[in-house]
Backbone and ligand atoms as CSV (ligand in chain L), in Angstrom:
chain,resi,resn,atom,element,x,y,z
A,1,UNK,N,N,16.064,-0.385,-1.065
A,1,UNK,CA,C,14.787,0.232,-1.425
A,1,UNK,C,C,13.872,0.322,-0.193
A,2,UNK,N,N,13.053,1.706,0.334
A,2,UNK,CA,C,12.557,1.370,0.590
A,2,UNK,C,C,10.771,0.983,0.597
A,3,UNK,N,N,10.126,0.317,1.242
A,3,UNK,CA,C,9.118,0.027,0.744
A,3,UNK,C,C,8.006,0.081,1.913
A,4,UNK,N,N,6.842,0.922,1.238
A,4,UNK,CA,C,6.027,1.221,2.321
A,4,UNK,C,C,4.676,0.575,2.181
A,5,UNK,N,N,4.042,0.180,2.612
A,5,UNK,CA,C,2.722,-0.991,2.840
A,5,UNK,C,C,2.013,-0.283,4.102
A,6,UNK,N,N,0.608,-0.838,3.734
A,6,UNK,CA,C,-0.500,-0.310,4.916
A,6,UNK,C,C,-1.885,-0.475,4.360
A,7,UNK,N,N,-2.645,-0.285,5.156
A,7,UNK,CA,C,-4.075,-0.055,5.124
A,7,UNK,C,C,-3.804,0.937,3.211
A,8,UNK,N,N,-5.478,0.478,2.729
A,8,UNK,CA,C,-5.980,1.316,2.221
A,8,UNK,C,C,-6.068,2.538,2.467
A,9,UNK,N,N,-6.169,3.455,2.193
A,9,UNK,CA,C,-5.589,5.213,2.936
A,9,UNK,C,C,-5.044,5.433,3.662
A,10,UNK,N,N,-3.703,4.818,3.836
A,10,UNK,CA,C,-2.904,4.994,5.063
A,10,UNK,C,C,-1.763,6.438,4.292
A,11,UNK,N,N,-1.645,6.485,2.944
A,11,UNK,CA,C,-0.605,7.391,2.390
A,11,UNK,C,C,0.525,6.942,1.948
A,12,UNK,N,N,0.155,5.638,1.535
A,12,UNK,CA,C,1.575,5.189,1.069
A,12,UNK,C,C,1.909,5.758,-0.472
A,13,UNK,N,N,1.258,5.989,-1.728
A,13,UNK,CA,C,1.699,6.955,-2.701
A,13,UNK,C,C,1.846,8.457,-2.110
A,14,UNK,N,N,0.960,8.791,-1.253
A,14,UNK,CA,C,1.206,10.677,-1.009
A,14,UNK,C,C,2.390,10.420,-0.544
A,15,UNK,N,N,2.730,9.915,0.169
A,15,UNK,CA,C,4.266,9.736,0.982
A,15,UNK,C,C,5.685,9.287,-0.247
A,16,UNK,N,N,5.284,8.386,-1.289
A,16,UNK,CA,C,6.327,8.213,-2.191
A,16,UNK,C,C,6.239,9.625,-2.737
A,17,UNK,N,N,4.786,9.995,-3.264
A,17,UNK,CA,C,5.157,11.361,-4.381
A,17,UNK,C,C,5.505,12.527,-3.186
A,18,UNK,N,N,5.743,12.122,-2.397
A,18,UNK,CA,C,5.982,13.647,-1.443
A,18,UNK,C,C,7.670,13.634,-1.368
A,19,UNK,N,N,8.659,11.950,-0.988
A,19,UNK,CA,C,9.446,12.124,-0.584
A,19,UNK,C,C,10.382,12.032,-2.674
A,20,UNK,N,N,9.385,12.262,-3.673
A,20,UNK,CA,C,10.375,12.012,-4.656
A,20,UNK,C,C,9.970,13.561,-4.831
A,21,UNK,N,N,9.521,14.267,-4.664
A,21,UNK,CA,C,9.507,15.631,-4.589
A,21,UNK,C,C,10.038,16.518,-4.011
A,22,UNK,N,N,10.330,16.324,-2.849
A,22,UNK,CA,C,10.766,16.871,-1.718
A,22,UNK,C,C,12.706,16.566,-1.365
A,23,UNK,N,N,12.643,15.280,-1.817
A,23,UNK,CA,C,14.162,14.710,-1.459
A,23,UNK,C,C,14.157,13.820,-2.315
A,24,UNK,N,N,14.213,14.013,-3.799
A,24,UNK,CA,C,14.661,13.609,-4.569
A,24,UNK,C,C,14.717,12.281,-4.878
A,25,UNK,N,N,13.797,11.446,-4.373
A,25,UNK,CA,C,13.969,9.661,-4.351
A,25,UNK,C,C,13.081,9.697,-5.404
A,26,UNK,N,N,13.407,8.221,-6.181
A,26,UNK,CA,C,13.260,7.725,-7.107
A,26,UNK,C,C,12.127,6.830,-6.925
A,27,UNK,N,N,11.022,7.075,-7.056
A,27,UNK,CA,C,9.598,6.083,-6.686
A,27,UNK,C,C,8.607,5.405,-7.760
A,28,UNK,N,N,8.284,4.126,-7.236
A,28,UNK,CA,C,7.461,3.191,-8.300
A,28,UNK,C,C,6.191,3.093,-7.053
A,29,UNK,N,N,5.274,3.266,-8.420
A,29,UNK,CA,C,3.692,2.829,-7.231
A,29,UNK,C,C,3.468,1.496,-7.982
A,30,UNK,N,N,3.175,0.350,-7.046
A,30,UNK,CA,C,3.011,-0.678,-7.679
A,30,UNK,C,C,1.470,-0.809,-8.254
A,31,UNK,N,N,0.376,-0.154,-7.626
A,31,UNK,CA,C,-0.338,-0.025,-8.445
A,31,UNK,C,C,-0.912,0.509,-9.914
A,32,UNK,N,N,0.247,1.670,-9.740
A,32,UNK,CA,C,0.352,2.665,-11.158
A,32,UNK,C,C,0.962,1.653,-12.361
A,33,UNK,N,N,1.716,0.886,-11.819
A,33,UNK,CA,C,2.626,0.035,-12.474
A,33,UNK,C,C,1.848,-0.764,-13.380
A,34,UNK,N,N,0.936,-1.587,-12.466
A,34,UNK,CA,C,0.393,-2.549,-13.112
A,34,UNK,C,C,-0.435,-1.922,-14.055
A,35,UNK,N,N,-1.150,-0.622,-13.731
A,35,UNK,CA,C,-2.165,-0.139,-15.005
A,35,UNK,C,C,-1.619,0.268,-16.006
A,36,UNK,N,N,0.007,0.604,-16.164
A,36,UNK,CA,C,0.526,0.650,-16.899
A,36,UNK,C,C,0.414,-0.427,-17.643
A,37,UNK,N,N,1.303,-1.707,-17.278
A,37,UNK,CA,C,1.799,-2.495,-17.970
A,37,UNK,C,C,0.409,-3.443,-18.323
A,38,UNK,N,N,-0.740,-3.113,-17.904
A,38,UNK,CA,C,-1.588,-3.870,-18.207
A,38,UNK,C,C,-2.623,-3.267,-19.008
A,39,UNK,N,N,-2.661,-1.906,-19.379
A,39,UNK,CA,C,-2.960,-0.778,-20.205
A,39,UNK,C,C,-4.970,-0.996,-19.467
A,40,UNK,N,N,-4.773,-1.174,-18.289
A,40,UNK,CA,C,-6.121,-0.716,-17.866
A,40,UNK,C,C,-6.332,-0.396,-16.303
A,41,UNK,N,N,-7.359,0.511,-15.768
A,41,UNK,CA,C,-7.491,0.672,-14.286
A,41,UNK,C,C,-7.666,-0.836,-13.239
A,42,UNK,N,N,-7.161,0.004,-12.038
A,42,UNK,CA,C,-7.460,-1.390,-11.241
A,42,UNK,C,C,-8.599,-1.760,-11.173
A,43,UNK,N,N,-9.676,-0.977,-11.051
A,43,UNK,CA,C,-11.256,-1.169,-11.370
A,43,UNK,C,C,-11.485,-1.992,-12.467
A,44,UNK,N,N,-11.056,-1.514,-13.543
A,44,UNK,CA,C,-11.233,-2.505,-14.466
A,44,UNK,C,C,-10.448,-4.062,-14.418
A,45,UNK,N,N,-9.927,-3.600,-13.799
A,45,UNK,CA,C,-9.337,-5.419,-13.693
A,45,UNK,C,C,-10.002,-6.324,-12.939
A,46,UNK,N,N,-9.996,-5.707,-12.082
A,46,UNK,CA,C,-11.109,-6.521,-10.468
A,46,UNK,C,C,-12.192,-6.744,-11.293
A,47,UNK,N,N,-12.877,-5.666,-12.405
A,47,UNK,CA,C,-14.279,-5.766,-12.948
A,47,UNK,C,C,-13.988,-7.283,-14.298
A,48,UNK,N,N,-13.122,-7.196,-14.776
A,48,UNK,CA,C,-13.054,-7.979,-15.947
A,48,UNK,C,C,-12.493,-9.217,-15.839
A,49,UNK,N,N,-11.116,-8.890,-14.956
A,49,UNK,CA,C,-10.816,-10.366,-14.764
A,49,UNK,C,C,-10.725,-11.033,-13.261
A,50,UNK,N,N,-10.846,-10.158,-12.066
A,50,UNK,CA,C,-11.371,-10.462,-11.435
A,50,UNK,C,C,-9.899,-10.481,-10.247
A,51,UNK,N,N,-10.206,-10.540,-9.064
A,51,UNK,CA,C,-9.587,-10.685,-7.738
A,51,UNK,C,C,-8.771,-11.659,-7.665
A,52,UNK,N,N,-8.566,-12.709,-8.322
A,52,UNK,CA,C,-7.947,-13.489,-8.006
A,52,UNK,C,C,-6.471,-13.573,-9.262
A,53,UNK,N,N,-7.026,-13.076,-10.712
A,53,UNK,CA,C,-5.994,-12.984,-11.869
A,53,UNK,C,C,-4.991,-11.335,-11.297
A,54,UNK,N,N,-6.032,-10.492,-10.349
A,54,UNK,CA,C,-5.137,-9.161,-9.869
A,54,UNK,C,C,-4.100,-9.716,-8.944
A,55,UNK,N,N,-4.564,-10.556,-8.336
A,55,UNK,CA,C,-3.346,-11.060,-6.815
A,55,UNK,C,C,-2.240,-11.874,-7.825
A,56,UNK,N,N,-2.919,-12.283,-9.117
A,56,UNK,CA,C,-1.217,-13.103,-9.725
A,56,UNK,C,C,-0.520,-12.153,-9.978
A,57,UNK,N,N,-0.805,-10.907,-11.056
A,57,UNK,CA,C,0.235,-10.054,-12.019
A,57,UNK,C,C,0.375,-9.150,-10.315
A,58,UNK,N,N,-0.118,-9.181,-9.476
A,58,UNK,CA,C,0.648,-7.817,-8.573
A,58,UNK,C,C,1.631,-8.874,-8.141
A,59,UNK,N,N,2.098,-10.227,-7.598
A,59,UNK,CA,C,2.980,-10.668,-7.153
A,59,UNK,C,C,4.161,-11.177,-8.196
A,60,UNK,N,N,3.565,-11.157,-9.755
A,60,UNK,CA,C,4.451,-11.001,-10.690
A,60,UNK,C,C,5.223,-9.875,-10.791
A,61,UNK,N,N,4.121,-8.188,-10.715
A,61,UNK,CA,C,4.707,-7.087,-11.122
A,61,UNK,C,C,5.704,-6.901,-9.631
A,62,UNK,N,N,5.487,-7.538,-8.797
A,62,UNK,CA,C,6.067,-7.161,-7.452
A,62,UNK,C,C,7.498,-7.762,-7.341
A,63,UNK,N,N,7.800,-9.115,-7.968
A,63,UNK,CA,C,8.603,-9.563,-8.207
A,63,UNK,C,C,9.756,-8.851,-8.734
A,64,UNK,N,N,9.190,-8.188,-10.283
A,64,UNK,CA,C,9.451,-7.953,-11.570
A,64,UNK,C,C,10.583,-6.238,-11.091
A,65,UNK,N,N,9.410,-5.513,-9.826
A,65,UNK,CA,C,10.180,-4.667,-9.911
A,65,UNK,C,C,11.296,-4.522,-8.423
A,66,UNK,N,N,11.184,-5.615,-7.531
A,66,UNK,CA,C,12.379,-5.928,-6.764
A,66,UNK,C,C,13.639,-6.284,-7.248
A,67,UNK,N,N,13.390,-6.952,-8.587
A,67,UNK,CA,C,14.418,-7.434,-9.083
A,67,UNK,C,C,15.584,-6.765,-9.602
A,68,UNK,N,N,14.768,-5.829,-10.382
A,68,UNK,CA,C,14.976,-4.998,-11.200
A,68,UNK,C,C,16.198,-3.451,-10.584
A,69,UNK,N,N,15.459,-3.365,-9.203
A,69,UNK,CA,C,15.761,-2.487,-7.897
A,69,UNK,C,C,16.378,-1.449,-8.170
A,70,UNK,N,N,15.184,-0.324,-9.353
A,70,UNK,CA,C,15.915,0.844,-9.500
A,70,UNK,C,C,15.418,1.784,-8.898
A,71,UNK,N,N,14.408,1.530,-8.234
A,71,UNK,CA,C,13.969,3.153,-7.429
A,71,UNK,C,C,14.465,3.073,-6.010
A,72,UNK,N,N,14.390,4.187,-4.968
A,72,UNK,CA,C,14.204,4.289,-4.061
A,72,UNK,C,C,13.376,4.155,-3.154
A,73,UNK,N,N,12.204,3.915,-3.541
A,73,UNK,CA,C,10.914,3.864,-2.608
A,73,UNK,C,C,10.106,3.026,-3.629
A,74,UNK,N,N,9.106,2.056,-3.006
A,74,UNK,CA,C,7.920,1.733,-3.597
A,74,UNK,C,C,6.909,1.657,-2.469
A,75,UNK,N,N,5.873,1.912,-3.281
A,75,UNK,CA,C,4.415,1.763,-2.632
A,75,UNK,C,C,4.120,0.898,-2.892
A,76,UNK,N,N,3.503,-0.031,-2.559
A,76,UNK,CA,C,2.503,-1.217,-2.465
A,76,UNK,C,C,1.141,-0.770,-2.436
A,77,UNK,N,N,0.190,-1.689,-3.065
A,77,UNK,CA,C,-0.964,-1.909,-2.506
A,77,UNK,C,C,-1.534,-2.488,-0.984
A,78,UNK,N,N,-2.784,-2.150,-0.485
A,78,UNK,CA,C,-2.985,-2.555,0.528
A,78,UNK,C,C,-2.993,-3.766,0.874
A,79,UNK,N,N,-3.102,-4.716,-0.212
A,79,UNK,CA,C,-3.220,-5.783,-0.027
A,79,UNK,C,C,-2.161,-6.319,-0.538
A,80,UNK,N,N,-1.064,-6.060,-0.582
A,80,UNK,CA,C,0.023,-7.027,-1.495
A,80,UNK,C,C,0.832,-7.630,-0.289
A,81,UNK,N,N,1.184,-6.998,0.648
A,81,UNK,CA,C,1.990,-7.810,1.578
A,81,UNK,C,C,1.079,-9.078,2.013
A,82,UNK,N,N,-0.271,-8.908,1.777
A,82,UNK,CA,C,-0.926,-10.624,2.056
A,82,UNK,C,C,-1.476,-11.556,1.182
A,83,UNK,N,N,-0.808,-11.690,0.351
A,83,UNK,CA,C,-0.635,-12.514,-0.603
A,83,UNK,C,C,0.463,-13.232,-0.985
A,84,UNK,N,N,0.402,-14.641,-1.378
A,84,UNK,CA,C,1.763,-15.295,-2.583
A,84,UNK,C,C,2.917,-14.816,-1.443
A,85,UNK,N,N,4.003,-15.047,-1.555
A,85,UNK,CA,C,4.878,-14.867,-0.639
A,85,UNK,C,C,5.610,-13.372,-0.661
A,86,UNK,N,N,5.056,-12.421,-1.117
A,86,UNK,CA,C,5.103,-10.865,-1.153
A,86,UNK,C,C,5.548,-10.811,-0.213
A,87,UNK,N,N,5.669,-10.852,0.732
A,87,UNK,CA,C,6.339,-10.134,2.090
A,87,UNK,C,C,7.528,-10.954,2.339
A,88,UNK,N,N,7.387,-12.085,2.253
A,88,UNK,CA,C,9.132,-12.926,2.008
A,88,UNK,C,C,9.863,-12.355,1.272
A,89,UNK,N,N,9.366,-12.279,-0.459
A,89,UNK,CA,C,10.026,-11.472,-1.320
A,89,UNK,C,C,10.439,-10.022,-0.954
A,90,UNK,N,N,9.681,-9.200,-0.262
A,90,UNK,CA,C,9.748,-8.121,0.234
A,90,UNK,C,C,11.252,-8.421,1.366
A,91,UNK,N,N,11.030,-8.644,2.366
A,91,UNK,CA,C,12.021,-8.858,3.493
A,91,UNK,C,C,13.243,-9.768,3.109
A,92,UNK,N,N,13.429,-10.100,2.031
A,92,UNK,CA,C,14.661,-11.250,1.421
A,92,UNK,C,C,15.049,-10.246,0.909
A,93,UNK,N,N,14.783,-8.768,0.181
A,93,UNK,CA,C,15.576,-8.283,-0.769
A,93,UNK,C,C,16.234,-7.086,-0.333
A,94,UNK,N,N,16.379,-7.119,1.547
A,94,UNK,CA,C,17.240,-5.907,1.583
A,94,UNK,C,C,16.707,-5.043,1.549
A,95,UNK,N,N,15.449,-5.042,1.563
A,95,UNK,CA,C,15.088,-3.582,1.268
A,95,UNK,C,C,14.041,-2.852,2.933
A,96,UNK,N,N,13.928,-1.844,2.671
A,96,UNK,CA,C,13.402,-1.448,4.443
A,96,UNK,C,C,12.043,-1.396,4.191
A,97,UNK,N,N,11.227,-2.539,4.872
A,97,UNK,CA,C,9.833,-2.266,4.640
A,97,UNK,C,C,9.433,-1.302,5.486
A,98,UNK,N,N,7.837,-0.676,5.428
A,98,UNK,CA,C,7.853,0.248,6.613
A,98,UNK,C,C,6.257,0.152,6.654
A,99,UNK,N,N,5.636,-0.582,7.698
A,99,UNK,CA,C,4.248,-0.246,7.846
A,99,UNK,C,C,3.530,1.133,8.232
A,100,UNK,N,N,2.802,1.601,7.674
A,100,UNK,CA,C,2.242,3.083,7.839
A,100,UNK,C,C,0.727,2.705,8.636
A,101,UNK,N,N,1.028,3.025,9.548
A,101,UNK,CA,C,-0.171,2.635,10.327
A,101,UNK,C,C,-1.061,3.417,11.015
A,102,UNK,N,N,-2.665,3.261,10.366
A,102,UNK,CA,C,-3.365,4.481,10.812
A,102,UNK,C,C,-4.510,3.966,11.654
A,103,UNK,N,N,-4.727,4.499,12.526
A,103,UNK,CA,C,-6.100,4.159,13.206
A,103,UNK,C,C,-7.552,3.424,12.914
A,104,UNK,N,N,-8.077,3.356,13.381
A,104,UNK,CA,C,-9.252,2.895,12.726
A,104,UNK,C,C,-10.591,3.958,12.204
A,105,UNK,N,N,-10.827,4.777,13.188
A,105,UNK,CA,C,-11.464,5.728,13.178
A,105,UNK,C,C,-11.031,6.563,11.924
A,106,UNK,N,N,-9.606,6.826,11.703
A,106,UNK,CA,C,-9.187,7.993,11.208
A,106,UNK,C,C,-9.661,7.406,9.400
A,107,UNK,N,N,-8.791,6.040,9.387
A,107,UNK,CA,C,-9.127,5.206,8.167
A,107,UNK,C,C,-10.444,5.292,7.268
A,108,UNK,N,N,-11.264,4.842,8.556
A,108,UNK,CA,C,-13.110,5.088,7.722
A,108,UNK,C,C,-13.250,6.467,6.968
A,109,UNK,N,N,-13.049,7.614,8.250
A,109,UNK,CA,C,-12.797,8.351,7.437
A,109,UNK,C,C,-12.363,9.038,6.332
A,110,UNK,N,N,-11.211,8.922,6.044
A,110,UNK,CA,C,-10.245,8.925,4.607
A,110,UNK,C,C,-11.474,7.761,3.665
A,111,UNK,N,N,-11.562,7.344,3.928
A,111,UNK,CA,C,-11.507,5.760,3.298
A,111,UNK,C,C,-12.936,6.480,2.465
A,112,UNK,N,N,-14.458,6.797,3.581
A,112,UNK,CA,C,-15.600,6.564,2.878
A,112,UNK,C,C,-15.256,7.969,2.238
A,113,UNK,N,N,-14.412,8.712,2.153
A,113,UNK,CA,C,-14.296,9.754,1.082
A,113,UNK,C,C,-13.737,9.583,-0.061
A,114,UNK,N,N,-13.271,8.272,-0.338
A,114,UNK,CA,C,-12.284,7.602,-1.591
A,114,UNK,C,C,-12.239,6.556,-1.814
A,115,UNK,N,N,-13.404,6.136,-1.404
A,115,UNK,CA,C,-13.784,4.580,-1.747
A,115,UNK,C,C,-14.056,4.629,-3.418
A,116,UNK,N,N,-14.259,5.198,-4.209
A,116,UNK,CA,C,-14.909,5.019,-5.183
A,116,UNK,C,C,-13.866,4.384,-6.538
A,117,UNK,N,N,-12.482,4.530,-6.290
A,117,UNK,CA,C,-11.654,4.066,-7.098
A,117,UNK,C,C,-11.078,2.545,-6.263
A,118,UNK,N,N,-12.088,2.221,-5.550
A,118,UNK,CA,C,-11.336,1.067,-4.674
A,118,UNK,C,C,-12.510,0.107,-4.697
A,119,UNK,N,N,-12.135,-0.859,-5.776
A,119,UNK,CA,C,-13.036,-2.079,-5.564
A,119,UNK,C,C,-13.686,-2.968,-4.853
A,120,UNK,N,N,-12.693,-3.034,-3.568
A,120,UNK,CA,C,-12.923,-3.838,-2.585
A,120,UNK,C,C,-13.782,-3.044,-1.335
A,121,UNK,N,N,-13.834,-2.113,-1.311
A,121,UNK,CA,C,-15.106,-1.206,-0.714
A,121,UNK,C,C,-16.209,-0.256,-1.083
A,122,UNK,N,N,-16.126,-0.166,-2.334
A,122,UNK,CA,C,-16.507,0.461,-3.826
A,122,UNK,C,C,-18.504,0.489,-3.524
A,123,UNK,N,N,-18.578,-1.294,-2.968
A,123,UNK,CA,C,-19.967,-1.257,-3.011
A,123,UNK,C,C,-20.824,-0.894,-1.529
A,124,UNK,N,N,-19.759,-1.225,-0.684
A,124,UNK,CA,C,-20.166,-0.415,0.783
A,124,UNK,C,C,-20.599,1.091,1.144
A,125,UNK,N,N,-22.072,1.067,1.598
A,125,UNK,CA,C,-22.667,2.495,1.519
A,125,UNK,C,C,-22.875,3.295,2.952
A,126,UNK,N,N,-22.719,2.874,3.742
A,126,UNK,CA,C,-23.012,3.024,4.943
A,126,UNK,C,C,-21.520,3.694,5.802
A,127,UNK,N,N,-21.400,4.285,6.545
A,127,UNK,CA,C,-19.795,4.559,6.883
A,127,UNK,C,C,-20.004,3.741,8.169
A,128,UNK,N,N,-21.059,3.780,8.852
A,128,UNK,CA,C,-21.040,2.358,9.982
A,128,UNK,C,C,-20.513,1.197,9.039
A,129,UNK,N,N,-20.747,0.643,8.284
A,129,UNK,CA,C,-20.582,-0.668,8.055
A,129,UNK,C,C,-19.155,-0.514,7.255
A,130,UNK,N,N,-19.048,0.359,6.391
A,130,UNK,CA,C,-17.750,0.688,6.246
A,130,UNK,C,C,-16.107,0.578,6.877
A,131,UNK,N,N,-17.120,1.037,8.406
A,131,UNK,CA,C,-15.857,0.807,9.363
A,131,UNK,C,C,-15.877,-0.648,10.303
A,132,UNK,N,N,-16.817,-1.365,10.195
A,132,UNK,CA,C,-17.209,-2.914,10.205
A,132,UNK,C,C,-16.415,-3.451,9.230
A,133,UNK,N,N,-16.092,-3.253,8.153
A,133,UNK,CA,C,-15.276,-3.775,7.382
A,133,UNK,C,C,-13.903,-3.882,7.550
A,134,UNK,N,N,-13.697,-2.438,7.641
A,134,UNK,CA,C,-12.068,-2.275,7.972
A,134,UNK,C,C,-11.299,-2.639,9.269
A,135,UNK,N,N,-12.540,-2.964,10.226
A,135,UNK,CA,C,-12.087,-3.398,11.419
A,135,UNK,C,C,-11.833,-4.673,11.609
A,136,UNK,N,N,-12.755,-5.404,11.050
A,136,UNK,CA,C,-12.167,-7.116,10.064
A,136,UNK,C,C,-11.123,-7.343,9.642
A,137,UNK,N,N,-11.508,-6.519,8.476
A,137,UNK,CA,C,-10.206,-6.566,7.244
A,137,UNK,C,C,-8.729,-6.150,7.880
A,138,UNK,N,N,-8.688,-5.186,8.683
A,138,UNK,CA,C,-7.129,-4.926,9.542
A,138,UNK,C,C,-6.718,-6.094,10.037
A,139,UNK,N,N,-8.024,-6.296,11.195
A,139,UNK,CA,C,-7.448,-7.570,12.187
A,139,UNK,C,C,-6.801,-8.360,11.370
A,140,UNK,N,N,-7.347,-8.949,10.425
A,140,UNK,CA,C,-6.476,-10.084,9.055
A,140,UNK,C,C,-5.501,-10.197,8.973
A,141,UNK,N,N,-5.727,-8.213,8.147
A,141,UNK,CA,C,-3.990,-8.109,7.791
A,141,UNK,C,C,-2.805,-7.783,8.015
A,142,UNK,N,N,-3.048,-7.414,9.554
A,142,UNK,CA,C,-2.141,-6.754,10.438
A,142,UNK,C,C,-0.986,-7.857,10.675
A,143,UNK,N,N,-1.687,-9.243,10.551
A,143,UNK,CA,C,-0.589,-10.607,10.857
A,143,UNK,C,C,0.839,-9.970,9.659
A,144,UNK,N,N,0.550,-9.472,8.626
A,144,UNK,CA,C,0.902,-9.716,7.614
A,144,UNK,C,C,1.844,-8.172,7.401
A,145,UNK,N,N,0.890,-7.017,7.787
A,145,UNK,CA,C,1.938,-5.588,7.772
A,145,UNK,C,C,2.412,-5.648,8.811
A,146,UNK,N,N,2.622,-6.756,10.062
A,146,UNK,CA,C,3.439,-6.511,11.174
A,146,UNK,C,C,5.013,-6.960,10.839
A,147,UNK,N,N,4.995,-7.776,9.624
A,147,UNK,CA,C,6.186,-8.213,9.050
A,147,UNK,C,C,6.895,-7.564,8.686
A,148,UNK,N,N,6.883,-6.118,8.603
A,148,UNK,CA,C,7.541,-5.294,8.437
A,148,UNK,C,C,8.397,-4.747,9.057
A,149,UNK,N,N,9.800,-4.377,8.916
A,149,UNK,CA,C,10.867,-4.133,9.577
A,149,UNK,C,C,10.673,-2.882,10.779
A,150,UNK,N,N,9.627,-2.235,10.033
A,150,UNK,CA,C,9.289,-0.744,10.806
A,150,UNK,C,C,7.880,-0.449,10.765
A,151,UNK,N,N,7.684,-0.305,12.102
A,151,UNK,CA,C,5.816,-0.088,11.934
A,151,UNK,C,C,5.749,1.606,12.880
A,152,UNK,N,N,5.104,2.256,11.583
A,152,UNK,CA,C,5.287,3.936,12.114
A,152,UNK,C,C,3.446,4.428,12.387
A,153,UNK,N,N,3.224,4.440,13.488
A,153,UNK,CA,C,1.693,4.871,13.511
A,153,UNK,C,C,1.856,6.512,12.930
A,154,UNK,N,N,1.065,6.664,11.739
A,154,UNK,CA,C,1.048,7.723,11.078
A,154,UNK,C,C,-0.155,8.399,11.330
A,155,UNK,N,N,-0.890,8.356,12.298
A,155,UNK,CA,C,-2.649,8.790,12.451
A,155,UNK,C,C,-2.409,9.994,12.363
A,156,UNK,N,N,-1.453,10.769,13.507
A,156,UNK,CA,C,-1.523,12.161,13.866
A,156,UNK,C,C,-0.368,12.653,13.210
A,157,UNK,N,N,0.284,12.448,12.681
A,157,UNK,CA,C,1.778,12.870,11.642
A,157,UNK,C,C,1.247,13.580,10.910
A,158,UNK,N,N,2.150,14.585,10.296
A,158,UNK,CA,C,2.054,15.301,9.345
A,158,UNK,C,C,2.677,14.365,8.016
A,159,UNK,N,N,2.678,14.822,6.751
A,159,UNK,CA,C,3.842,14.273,5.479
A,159,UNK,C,C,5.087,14.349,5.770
A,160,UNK,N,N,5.204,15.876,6.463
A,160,UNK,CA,C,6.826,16.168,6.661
A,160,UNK,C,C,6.836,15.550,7.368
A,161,UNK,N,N,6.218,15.128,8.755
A,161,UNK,CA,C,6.869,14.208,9.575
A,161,UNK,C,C,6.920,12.761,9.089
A,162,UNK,N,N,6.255,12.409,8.601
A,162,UNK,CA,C,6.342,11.529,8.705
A,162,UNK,C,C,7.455,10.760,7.703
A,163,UNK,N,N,7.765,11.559,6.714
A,163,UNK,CA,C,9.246,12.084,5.632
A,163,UNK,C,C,10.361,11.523,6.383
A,164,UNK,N,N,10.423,12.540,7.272
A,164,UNK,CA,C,11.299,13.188,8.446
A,164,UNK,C,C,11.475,11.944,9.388
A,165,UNK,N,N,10.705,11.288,9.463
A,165,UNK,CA,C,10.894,9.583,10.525
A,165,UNK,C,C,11.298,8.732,9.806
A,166,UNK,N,N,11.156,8.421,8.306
A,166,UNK,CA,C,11.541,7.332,7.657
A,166,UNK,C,C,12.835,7.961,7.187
A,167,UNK,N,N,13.237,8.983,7.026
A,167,UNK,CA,C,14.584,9.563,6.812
A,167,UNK,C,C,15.619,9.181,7.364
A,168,UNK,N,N,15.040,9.312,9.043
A,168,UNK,CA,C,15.873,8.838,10.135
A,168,UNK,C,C,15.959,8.046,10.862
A,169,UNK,N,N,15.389,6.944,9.944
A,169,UNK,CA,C,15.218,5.423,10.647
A,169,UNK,C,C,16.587,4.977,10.387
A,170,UNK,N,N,17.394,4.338,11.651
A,170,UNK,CA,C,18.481,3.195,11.022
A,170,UNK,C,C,18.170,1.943,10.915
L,1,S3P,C1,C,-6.193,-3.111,-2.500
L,1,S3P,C2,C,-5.679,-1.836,-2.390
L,1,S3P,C3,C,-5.494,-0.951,-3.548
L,1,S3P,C4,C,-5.345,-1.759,-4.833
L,1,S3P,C5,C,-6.470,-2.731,-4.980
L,1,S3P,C6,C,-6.572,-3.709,-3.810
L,1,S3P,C7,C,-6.331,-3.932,-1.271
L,1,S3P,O1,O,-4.363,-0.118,-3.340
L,1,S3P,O2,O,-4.120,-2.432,-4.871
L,1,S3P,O3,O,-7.654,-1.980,-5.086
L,1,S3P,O4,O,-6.490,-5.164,-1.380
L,1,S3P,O5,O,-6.264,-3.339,-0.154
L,1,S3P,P1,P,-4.344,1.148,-2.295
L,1,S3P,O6,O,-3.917,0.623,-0.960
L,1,S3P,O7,O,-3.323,2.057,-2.895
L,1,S3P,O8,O,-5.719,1.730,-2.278
């Protein structure tokens, strides 16, 4: 399987729904997942039960669907490779992780245009401080998406290319 992790707007669902469209792979978004199986938005979860009951069921649902190992691709959340031993589990199961890695500059951007379904920057108003955040928040978690078998700077890539590189990774 493989499995792609990154920053918040880095494209890790556009990139699953592009390559199960395009070339036929079989893709799970682990965030879609959980609102499934938990019959509510991630907003609402962060809002109701809070940040810390979301980091259990994503390293449950994360578990749940390695195990399981019927798709071709999964997306992760931005934050799942740093948590609970997610990235052990991730790199124990054979499967090709792939960090999607976008700039900083480029990020804010994307980011203060789609913050609004994203809890964890949801209340940040400012795109200065916005990108004060993410410049933190990377440094963090970069310990954590560097664990990844493949780290593809995606800033200036296209979809197809960037398709087209994880295609032809050995
Ligand atoms: C999070 C990223 C989100 C989602 C949740 C927490 C994070 O996924 O899992 O809001 O901690 O970075 P995306 O990376 O798909 O926005």
């Amino acid at each position: 399987m493989i499995v792609l992790l990154g920053y918040m707007g880095s494209g890790k669902s556009s990139l699953a729904d592009y390559l199960n469209k395009n070339n036929n792979l079989t893709y799970c978004d682990l965030d879609h997942y959980i609102e499934k199986k938990e019959h509510k938005s991630i907003p609402e979860i962060f809002k109701q039960k809070g940040e810390i009951y979301f980091r259990k069921i994503e390293n449950l649902y994360l578990s749940e669907i390695l195990v399981q190992n019927r798709q071709d691709v999964l997306a992760l959340g931005g934050g799942t490779p740093c948590y609970a031993n997610n990235m052990e589990l991730i790199n124990t199961r054979n499967s090709t992780s792939i960090y999607l890695k976008v700039d900083l500059d480029e990020l804010t951007t994307r980011l203060y245009q789609q913050k609004s379904e994203r809890p964890l920057i949801e209340p940040i108003t400012a795109e200065s401080q916005l990108k004060d955040f993410i410049r933190k928040h990377l440094f963090e978690r970069e310990y954590y998406y560097r664990q990844a078998k493949h780290i593809i700077n995606v800033t200036h890539l296209s979809i197809e290319d960037v398709a087209s590189t994880i295609l032809h990774l050995d």
